[in-house]
C-alpha positions, 0 to 999 in steps of 0.5 A: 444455710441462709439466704444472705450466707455465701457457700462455703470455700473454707473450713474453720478446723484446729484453729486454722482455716483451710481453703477446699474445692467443694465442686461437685467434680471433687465432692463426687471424686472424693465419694468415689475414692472413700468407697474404694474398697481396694484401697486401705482406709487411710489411705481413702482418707488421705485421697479425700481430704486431698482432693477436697482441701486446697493446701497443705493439710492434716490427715484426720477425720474430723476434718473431713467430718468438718467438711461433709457438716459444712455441704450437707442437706439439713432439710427434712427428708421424704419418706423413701419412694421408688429410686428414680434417678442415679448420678452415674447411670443418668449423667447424660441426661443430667447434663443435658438437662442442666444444659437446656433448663439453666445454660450450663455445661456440665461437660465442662463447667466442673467448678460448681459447688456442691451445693449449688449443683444439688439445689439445682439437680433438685429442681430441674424442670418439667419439659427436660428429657431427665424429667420425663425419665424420672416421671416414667420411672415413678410411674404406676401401672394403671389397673389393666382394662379393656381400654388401656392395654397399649398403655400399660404396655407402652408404659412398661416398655418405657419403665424397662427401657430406663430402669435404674441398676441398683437398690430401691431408694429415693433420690433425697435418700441417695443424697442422705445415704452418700452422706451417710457414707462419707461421715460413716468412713470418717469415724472409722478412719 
């Protein structure tokens, strides 16, 4: 994206523009819905695009695959590290740190594009409880010593205490991975 480009609100699709909700509340509600196993593909499809598009649309997936190409991160990945944060599992922490480093609620404020809600996520400051949590699970054990064994036990306390649930990947890999996902259930729709 350029500097001086507006976030997109609409997608040029078959010759006709139509008008999304691109917030993060909908991109991650569309996320969800597509990864409902319990629900036919179709109808996953169907759930997604009507959450992301504003008016009267078709069911297709390339429209939904025109959609994820307008919000996706095209900037060279890192390599894959430890996992240091989850959206669901760290949502509290997340908020309050949207709420003290830029003023905004998270609780209540649902309407933040996409885009502007992950350079935001992305750059949260040092000084914010979320960036301690991330600092003490990318944390290494130092080699044990006769000197620092209340800190290897402080830190392993600390590292067990806010552990993630899940697979070991990076936060630039849990963006690409949910991306993945979405252009993945679009094909196969």
């Amino acid at each position: 994206m350029k500097p001086y480009e507006w976030l997109p609100t609409s997608v040029d699709y078959d010759g006709r523009v139509y008008q999304l909700d691109l917030s993060y509340a909908a991109f991650f509600a569309a996320a969800d819905a597509l990864a409902d196993e319990d629900l036919p593909l179709g109808l996953r499809l169907e759930t997604a695009l009507d959450i992301f598009v504003t008016e009267p649309h078709p069911v297709a997936p390339e429209l939904l695959d025109a959609i994820i190409d307008l919000v996706k991160d095209d900037r060279p990945k890192p390599p894959p590290g430890p996992r240091t944060m989850d959206i669901e599992q760290d949502w509290p922490y997340i908020c309050a740190a949207f709420q003290q480093a830029y003023g905004i609620d998270l609780y209540t404020d649902k309407t933040i594009h996409i885009v502007r809600f992950r350079a935001l996520l992305q750059s949260i400051p040092k000084g914010t409880k979320l960036a301690e949590i991330i600092g003490i699970r990318a944390a290494e054990i130092p080699t044990p010593n006769k000197h620092n064994q209340k800190e290897i036990a402080d830190l392993t306390r600390l590292k067990a205490f806010y552990a993630l649930r899940g697979s070991e990947t990076s936060v630039q890999e849990g963006w690409a991975k949910l991306f993945r996902i979405l252009e993945a259930r679009v094909k196969n729709a």
